[in-house]
C-alpha positions, 0 to 999 in steps of 0.5 A: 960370569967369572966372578960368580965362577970364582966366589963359588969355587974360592970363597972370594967376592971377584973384585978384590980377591979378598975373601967373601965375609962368613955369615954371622953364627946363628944363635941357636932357639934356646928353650927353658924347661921347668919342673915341678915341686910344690914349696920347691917351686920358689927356686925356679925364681932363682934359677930364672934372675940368675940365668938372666943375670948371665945373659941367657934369655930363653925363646921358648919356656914351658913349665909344669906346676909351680914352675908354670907359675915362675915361668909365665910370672917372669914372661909377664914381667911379675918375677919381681912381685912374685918373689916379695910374695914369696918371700913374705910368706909365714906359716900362719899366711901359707895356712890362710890363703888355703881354703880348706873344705871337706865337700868337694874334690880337693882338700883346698879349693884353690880360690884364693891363691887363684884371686891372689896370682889374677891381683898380679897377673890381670886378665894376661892371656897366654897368647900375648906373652913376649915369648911362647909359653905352654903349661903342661897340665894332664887330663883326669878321665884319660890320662892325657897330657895337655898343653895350654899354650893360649887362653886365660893365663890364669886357668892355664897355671890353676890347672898346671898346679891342681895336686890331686886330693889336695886341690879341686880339678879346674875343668876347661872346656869339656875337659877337667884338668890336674897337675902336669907333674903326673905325667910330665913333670920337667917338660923338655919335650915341649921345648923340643916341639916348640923347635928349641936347638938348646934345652935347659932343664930346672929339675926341682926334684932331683934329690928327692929319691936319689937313692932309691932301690928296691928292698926284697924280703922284707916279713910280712909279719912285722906290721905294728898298729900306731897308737891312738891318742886321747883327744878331741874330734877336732884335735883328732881331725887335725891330727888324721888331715895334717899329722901331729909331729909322731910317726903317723902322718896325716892324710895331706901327708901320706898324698904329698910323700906318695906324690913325690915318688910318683913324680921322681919315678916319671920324671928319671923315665922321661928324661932318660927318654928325652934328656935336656942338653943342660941339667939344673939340678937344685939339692932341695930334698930337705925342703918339704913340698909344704914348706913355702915360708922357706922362699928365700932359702929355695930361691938361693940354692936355685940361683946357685945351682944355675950358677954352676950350670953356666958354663954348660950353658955356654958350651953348648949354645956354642956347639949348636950355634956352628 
């Protein structure tokens, strides 16, 4: 009864007097959340080598759009193929694999992107990853945010990157699903529920709009008619889907610009709402949401820009560990 007396009220262990060893520090549940941003998308890649390179191995990743796919490729042990796929990609390729039709509720059908992620992902389901992963996605008819954290891994990822307009819906269940962008687009919250001490963020838009403001008088009256060249109905198709190098732009144009500032508009709400303890912010507003041949350049500013996060990183799972 002594030595129980005498641990409890001096820490020692009643035999030798010495003091009672601490427990070893916790390591706190780290948990990686990250965005959105179409072409962008290729410099989670980076973001994720880098952060591994360094020791840093999230226990929980959640993922919107784009970086749904880099998040569960890497789970899945594909970050590797998914980078040389990357990385292989030329404008002509990008163009190839879109199956653009005017029929139906997307301007790309998304078939053989999705062929081409199963070819590398088989049949994975979400449940049998290594660590807990959830796809952000949102629901069409109510506006619902919705986490895919089991089922068919590639459902999961085709719905967390359905653009509106550009790519059809994917209907699971009774429920038809597009882009987690439009209503979570860097999903720290989700590490938050999944019991993540420590949230680091990979905001892929963060320069994007960074100064926007608001411009108050502005005439009506200044409104000028674009031009309408001579061409051909197919030249006159291409032109109105895609844009033509002037200063009209095409219609995939006008949804991708009017995506990014919804996205940017959600994105500083909800991070201001539920901010991450360490913020990777690549500056990757010169790349365009289309530009995916430029692979190798996004994945370099991701990596460096985890780079400069390290130590962030560091001090603050140091912090949550005590």
């Amino acid at each position: 009864m002594l030595e129980g007396v005498t641990r409890r009220l001096f820490g020692t262990n009643g035999n030798d007097g010495g003091p009672e060893p601490l427990p070893p520090p916790r390591r706190p549940k780290i948990g990686l959340a990250i965005g959105g941003g179409a072409a962008r998308g290729w410099a989670a890649i980076g973001v994720v080598r880098r952060l591994k390179e360094a020791g840093i191995v999230p226990d929980v990743v959640a993922g919107t759009s784009m970086g749904a796919v880099v998040g569960a490729c890497d789970l899945a042990g594909r970050l590797d193929t998914l980078e040389d796929f990357a990385t292989r990609l030329t404008p002509r390729r990008v163009f190839s694999l879109l199956d653009v039709h005017l029929g139906g509720s997307g301007l790309v059908g998304g078939g053989r992107l999705a062929d081409l992620l199963i070819s590398h992902i088989d049949d994975i389901r979400v449940e049998a990853l290594p660590r807990p992963f959830t796809a952000v996605a949102t629901e069409l008819a109510t506006g619902h945010e919705i986490w895919l954290s089991s089922g068919r891994l590639i459902d999961a990822l085709r719905a967390s990157y359905a653009l509106p307009g550009i790519f059809e819906p994917v209907r699971i269940g009774k429920r038809m699903l597009v882009d987690g962008a439009l209503v979570n687009p860097v999903p720290v919250s989700v590490c938050r529920a999944l019991g993540a001490d420590v949230v680091i963020a990979a905001n892929l838009s963060t320069d994007t709009f960074a100064r926007g403001t608001v411009v108050q008088s502005l005439p009506a009256d200044m409104a000028t008619p674009f031009p309408e060249p001579s061409e051909s109905l197919g030249q006159s198709l291409f032109r109105r889907m895609f844009g033509a190098g002037d200063d009209k732009p095409g219609l995939t144009g006008v949804m991708m610009q009017s995506f990014n500032i919804i996205q940017d508009r959600i994105t500083r709400s909800r991070l201001a709402g539920d901010p991450p303890d360490v913020m990777i912010a690549p500056r990757l507003g010169h790349i365009g949401l289309f530009d995916f041949h430029r692979a190798r350049e996004a994945i370099d500013i991701g990596a460096a820009a985890a780079d400069r996060a390290l130590s962030d990183i560091a001090a603050m799972t140091a912090e949550a560990a005590r």
